[in-house]
N, CA, C and O atoms as a Tripos MOL2 file, in Angstrom:
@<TRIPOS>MOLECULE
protein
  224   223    56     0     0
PROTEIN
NO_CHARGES

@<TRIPOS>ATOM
      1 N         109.7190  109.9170  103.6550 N.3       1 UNK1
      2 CA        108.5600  110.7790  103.6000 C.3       1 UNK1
      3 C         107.3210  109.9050  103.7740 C.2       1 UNK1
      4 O         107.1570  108.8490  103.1640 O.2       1 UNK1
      5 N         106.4730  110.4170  104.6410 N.am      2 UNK2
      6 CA        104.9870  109.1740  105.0150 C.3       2 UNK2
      7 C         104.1540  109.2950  103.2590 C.2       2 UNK2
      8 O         103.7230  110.2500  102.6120 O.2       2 UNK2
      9 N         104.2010  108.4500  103.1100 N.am      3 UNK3
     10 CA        102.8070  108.2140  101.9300 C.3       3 UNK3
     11 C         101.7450  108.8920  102.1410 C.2       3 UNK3
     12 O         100.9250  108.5810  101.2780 O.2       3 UNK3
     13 N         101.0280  110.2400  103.3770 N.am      4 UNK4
     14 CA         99.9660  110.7630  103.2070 C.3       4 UNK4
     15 C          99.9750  111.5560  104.2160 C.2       4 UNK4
     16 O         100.6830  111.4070  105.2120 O.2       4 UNK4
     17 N          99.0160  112.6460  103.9800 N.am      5 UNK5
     18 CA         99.2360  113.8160  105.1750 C.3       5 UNK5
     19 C          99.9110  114.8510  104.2990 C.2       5 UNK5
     20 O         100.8660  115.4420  104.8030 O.2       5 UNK5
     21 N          99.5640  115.1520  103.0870 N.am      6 UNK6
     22 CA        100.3690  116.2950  102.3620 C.3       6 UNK6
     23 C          98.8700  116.7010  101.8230 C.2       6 UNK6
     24 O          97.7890  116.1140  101.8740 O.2       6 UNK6
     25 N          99.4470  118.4600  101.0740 N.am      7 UNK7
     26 CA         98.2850  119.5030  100.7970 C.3       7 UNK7
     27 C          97.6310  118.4900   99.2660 C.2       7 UNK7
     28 O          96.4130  118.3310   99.1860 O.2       7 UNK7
     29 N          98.3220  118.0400   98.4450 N.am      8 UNK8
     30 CA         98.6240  117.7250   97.4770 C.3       8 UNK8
     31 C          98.4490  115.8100   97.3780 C.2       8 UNK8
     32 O          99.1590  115.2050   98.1810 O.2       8 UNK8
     33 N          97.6330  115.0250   96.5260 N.am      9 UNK9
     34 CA         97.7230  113.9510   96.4340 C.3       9 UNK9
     35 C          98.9390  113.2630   95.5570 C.2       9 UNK9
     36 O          99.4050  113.3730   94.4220 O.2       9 UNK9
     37 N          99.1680  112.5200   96.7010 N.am     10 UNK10
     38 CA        100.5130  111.8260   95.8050 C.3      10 UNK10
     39 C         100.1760  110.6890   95.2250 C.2      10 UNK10
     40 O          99.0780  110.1960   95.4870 O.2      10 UNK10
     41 N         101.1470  110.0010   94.2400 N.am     11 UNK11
     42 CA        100.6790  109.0800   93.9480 C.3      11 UNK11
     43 C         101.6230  108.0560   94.6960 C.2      11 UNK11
     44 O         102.7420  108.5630   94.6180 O.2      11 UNK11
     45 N         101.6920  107.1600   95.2110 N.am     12 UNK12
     46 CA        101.8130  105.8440   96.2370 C.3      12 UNK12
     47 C         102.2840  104.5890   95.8830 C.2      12 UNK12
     48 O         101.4820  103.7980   95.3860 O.2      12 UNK12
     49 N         103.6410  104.2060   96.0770 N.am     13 UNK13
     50 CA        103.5970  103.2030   95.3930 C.3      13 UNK13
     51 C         104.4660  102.1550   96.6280 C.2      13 UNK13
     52 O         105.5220  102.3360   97.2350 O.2      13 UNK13
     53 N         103.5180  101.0830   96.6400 N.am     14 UNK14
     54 CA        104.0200  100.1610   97.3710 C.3      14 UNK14
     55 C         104.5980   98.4340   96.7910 C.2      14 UNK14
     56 O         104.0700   97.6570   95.9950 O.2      14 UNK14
     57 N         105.7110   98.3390   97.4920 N.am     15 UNK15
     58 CA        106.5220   97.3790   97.2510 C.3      15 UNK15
     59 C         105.8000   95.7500   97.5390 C.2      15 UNK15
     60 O         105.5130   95.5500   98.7200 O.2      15 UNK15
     61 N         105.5120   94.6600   96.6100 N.am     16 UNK16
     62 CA        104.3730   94.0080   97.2990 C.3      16 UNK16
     63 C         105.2980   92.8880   98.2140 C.2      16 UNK16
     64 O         104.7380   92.0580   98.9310 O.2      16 UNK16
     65 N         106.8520   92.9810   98.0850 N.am     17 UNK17
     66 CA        107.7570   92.2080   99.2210 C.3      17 UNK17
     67 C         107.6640   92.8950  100.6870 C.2      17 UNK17
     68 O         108.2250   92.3880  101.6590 O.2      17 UNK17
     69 N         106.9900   93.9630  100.7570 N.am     18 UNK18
     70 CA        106.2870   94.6590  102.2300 C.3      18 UNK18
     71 C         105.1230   93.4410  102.8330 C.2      18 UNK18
     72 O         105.0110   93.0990  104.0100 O.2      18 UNK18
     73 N         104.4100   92.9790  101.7860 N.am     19 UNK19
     74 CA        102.9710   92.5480  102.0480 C.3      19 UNK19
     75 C         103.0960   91.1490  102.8410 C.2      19 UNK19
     76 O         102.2070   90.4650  103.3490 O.2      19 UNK19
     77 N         104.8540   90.8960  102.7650 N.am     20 UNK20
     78 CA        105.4210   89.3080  103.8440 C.3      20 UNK20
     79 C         105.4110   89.7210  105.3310 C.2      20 UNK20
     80 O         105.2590   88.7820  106.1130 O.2      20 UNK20
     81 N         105.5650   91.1240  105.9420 N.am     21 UNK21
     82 CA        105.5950   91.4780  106.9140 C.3      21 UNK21
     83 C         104.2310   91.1820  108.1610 C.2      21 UNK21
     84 O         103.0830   90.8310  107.8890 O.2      21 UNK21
     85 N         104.5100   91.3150  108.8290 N.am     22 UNK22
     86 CA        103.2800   92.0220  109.8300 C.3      22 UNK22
     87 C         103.3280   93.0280  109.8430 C.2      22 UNK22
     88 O         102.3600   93.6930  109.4740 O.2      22 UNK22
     89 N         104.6230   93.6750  110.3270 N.am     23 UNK23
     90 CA        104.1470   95.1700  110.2420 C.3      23 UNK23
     91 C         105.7820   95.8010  109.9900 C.2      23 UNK23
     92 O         106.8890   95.3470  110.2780 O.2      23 UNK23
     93 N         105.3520   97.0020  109.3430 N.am     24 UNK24
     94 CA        106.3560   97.7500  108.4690 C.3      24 UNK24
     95 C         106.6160   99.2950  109.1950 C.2      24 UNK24
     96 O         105.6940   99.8610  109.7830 O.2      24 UNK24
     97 N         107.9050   99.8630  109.0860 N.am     25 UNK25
     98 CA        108.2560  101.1930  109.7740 C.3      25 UNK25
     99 C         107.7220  102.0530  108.8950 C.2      25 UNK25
    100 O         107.3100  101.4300  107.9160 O.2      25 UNK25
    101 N         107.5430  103.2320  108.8090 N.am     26 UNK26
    102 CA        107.1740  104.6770  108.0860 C.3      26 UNK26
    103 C         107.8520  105.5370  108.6120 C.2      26 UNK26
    104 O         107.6700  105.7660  109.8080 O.2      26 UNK26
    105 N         108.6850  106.1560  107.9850 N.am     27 UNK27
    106 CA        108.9010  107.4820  109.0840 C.3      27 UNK27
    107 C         108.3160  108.7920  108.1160 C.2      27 UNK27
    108 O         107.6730  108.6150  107.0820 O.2      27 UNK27
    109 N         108.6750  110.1240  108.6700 N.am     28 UNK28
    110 CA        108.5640  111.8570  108.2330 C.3      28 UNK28
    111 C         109.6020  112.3940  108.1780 C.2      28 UNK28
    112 O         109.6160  113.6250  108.1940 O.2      28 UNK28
    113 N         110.9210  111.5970  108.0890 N.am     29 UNK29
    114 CA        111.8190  112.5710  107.8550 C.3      29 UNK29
    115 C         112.7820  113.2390  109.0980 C.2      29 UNK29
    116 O         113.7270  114.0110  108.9380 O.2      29 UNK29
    117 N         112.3100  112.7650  110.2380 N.am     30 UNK30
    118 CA        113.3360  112.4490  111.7190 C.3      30 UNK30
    119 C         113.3880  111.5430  112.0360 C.2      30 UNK30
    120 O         112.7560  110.7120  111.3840 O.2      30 UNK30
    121 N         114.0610  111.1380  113.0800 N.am     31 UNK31
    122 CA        114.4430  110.1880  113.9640 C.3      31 UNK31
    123 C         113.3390  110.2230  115.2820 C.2      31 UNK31
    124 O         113.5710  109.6090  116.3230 O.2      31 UNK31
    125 N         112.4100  110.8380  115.1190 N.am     32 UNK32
    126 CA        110.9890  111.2460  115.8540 C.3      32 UNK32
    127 C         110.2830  110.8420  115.5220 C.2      32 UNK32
    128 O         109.7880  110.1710  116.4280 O.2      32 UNK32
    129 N         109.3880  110.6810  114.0680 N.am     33 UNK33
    130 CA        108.5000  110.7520  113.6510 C.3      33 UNK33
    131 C         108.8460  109.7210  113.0330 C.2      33 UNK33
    132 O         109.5050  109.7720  111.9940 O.2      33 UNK33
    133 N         108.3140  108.2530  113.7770 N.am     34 UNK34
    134 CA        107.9710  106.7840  112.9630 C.3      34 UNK34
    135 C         106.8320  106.1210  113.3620 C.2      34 UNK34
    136 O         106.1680  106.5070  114.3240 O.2      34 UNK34
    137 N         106.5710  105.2240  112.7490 N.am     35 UNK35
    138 CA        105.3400  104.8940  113.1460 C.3      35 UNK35
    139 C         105.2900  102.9800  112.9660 C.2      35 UNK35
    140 O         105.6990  102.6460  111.8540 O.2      35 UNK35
    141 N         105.0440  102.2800  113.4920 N.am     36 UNK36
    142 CA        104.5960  100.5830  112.5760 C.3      36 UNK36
    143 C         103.0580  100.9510  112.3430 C.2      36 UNK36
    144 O         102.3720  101.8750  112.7810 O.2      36 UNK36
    145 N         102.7780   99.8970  111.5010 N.am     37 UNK37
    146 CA        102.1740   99.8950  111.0010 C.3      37 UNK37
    147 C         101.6730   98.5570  110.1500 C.2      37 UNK37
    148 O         102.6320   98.4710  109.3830 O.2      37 UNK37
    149 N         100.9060   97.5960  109.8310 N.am     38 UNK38
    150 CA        100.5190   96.4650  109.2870 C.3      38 UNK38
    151 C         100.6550   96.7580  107.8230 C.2      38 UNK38
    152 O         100.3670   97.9450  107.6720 O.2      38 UNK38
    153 N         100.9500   96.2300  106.7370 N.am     39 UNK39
    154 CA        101.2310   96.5060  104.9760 C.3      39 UNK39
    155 C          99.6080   96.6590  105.1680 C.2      39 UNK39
    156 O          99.2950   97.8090  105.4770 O.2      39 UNK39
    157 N          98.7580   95.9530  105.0770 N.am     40 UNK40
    158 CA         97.5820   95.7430  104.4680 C.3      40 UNK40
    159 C          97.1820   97.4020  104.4870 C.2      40 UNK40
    160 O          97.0890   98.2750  103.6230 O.2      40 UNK40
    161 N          96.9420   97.3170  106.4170 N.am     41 UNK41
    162 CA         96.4620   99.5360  106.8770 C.3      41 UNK41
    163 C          97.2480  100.7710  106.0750 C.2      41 UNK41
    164 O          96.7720  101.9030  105.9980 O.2      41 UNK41
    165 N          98.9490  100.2500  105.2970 N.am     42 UNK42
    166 CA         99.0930  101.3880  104.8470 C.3      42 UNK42
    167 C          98.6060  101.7850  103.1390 C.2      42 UNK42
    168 O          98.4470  102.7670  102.4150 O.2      42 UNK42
    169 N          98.5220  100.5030  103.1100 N.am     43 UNK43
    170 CA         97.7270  100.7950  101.3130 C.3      43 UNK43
    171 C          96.7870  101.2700  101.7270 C.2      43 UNK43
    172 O          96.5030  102.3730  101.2610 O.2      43 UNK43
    173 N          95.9720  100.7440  102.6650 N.am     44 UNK44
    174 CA         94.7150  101.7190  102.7510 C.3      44 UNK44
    175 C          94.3330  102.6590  103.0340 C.2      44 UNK44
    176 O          93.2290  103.1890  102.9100 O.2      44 UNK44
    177 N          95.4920  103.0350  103.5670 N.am     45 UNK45
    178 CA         95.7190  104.3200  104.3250 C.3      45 UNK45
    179 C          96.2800  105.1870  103.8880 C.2      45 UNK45
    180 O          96.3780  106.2740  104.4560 O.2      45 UNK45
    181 N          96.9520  104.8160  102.3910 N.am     46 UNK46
    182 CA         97.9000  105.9510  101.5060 C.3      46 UNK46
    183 C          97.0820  105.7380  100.0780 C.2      46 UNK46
    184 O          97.1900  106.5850   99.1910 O.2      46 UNK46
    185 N          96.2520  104.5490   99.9050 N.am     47 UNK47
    186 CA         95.6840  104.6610   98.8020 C.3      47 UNK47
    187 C          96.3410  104.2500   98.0610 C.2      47 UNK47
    188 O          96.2010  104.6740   96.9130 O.2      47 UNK47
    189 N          97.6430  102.9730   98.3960 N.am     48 UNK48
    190 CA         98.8200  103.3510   97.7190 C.3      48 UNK48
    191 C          98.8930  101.9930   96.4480 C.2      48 UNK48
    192 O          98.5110  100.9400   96.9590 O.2      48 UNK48
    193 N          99.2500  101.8470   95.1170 N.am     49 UNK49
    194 CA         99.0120  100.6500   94.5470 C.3      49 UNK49
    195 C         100.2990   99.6500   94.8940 C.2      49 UNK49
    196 O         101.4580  100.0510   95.0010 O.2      49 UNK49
    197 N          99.8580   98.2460   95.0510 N.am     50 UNK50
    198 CA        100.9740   97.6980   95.0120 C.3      50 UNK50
    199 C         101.6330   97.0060   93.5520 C.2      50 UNK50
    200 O         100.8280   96.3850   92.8580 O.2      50 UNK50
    201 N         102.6940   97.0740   93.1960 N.am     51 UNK51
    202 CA        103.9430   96.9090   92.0330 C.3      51 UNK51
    203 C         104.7890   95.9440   92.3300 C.2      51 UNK51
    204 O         104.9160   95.3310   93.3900 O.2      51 UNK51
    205 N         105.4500   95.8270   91.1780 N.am     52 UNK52
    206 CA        106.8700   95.4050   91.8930 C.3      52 UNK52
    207 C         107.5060   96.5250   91.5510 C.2      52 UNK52
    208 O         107.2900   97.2770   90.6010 O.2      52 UNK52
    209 N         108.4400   96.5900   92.5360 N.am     53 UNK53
    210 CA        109.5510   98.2120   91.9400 C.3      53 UNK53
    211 C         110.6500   97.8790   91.8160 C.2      53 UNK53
    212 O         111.5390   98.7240   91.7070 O.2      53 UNK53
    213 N         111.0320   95.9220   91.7860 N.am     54 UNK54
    214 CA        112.5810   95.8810   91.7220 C.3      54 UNK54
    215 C         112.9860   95.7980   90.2340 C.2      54 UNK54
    216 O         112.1280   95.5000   89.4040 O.2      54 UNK54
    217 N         114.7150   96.1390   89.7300 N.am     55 UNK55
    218 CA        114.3500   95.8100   88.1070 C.3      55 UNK55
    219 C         115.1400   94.3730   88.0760 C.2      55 UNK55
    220 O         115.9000   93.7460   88.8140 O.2      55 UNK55
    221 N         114.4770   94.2080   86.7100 N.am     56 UNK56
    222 CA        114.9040   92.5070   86.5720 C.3      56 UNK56
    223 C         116.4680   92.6580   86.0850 C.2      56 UNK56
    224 O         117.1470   91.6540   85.8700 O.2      56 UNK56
@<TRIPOS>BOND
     1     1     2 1
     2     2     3 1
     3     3     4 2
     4     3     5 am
     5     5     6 1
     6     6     7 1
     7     7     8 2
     8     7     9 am
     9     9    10 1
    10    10    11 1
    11    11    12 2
    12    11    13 am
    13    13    14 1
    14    14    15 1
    15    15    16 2
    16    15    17 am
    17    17    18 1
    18    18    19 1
    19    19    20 2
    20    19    21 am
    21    21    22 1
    22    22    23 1
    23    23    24 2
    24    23    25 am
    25    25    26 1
    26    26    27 1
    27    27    28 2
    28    27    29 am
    29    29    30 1
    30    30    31 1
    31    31    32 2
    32    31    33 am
    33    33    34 1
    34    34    35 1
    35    35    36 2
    36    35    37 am
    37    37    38 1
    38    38    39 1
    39    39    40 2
    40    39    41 am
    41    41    42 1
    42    42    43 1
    43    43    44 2
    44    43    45 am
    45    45    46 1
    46    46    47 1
    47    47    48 2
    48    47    49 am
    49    49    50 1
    50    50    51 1
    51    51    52 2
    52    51    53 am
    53    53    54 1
    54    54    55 1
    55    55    56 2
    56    55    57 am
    57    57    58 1
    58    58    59 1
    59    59    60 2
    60    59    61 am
    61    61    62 1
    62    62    63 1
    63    63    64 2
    64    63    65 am
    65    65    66 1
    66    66    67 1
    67    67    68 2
    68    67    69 am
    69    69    70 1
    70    70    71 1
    71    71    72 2
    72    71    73 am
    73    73    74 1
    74    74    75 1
    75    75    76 2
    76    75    77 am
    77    77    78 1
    78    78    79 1
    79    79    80 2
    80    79    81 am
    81    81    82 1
    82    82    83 1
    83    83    84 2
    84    83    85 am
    85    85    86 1
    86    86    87 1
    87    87    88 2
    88    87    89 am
    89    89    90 1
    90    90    91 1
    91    91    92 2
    92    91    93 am
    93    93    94 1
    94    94    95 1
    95    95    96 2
    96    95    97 am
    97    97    98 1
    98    98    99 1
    99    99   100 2
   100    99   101 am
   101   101   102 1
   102   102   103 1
   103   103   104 2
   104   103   105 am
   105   105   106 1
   106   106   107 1
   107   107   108 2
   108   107   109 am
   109   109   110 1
   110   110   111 1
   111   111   112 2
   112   111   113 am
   113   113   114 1
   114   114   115 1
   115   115   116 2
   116   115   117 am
   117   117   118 1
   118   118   119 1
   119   119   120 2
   120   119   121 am
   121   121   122 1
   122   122   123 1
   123   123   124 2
   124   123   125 am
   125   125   126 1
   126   126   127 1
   127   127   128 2
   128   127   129 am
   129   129   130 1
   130   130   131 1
   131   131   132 2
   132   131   133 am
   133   133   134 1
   134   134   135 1
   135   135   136 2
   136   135   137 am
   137   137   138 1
   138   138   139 1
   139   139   140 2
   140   139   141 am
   141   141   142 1
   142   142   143 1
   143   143   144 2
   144   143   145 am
   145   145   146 1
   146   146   147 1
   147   147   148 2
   148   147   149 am
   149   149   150 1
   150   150   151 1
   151   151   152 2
   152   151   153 am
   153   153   154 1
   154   154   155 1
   155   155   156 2
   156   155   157 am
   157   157   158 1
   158   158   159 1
   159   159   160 2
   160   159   161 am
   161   161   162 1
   162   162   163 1
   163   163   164 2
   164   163   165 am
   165   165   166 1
   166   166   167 1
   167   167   168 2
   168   167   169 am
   169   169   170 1
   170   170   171 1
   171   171   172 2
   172   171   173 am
   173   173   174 1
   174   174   175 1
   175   175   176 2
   176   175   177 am
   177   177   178 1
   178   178   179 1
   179   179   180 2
   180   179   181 am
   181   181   182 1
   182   182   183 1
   183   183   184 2
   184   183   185 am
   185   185   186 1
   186   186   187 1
   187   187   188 2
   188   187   189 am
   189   189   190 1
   190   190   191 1
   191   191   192 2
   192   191   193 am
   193   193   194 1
   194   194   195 1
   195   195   196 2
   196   195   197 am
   197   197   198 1
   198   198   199 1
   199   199   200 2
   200   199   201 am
   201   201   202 1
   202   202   203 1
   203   203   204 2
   204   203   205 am
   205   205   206 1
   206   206   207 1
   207   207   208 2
   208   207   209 am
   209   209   210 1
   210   210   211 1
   211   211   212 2
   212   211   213 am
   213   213   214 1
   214   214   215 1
   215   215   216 2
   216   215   217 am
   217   217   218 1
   218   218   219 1
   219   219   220 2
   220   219   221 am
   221   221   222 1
   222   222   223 1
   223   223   224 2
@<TRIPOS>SUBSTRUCTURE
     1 UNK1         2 RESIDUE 1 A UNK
     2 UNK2         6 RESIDUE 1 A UNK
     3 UNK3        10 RESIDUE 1 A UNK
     4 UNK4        14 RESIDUE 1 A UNK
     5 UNK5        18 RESIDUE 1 A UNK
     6 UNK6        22 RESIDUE 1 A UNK
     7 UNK7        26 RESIDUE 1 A UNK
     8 UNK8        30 RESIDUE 1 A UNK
     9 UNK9        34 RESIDUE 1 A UNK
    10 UNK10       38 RESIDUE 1 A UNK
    11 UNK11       42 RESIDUE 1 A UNK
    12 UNK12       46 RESIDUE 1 A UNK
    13 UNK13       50 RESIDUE 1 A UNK
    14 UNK14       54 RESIDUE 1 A UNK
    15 UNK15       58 RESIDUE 1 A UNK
    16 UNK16       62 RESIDUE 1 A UNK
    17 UNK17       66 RESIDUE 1 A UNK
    18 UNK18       70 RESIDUE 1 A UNK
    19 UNK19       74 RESIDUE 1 A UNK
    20 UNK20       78 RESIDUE 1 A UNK
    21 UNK21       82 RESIDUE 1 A UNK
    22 UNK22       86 RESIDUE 1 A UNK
    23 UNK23       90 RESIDUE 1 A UNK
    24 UNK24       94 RESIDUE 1 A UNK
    25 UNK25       98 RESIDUE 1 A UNK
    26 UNK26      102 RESIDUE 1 A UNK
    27 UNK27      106 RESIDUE 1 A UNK
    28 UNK28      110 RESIDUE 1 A UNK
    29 UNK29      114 RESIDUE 1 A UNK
    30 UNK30      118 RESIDUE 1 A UNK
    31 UNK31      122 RESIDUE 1 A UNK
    32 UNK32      126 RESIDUE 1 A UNK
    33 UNK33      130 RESIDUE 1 A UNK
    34 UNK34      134 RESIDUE 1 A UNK
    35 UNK35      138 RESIDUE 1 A UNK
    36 UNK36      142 RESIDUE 1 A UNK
    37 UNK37      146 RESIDUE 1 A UNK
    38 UNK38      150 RESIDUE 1 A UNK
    39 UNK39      154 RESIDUE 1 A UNK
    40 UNK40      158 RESIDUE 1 A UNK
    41 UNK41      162 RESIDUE 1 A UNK
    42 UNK42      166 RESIDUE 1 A UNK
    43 UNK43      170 RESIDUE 1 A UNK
    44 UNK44      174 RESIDUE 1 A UNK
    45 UNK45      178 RESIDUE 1 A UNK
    46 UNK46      182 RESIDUE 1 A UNK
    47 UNK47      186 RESIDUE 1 A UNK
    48 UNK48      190 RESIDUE 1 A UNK
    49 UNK49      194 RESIDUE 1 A UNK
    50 UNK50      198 RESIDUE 1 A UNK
    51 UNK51      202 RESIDUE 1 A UNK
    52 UNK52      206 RESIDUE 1 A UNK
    53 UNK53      210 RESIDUE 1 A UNK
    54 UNK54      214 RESIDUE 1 A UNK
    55 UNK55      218 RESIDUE 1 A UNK
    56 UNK56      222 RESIDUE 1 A UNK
């Protein structure tokens, strides 16, 4: 599901082992709808915080 583009604000949570990339996939939920994208443009672009989300 993309991090933004819904009626409703989500809350966003980004992985900060994304932030090693250049650029990262997104998709919507087909095999149609993907996108790259740079880590830095999608926090900013989803508003999204970065975490860690792995567990120890």
């Amino acid at each position: 599901m993309p991090p933004f583009g819904h009626t409703t604000q989500l809350r966003v949570f980004i992985d900060p082992d994304l932030l090693q990339y250049d650029e990262v996939w997104a998709a919507a939920g087909t095999w149609h709808d993907v996108f790259g994208i740079e880590p830095h443009q999608l926090v900013e672009a989803s508003g999204g915080v970065v975490t860690e989300l792995k567990r120890a």
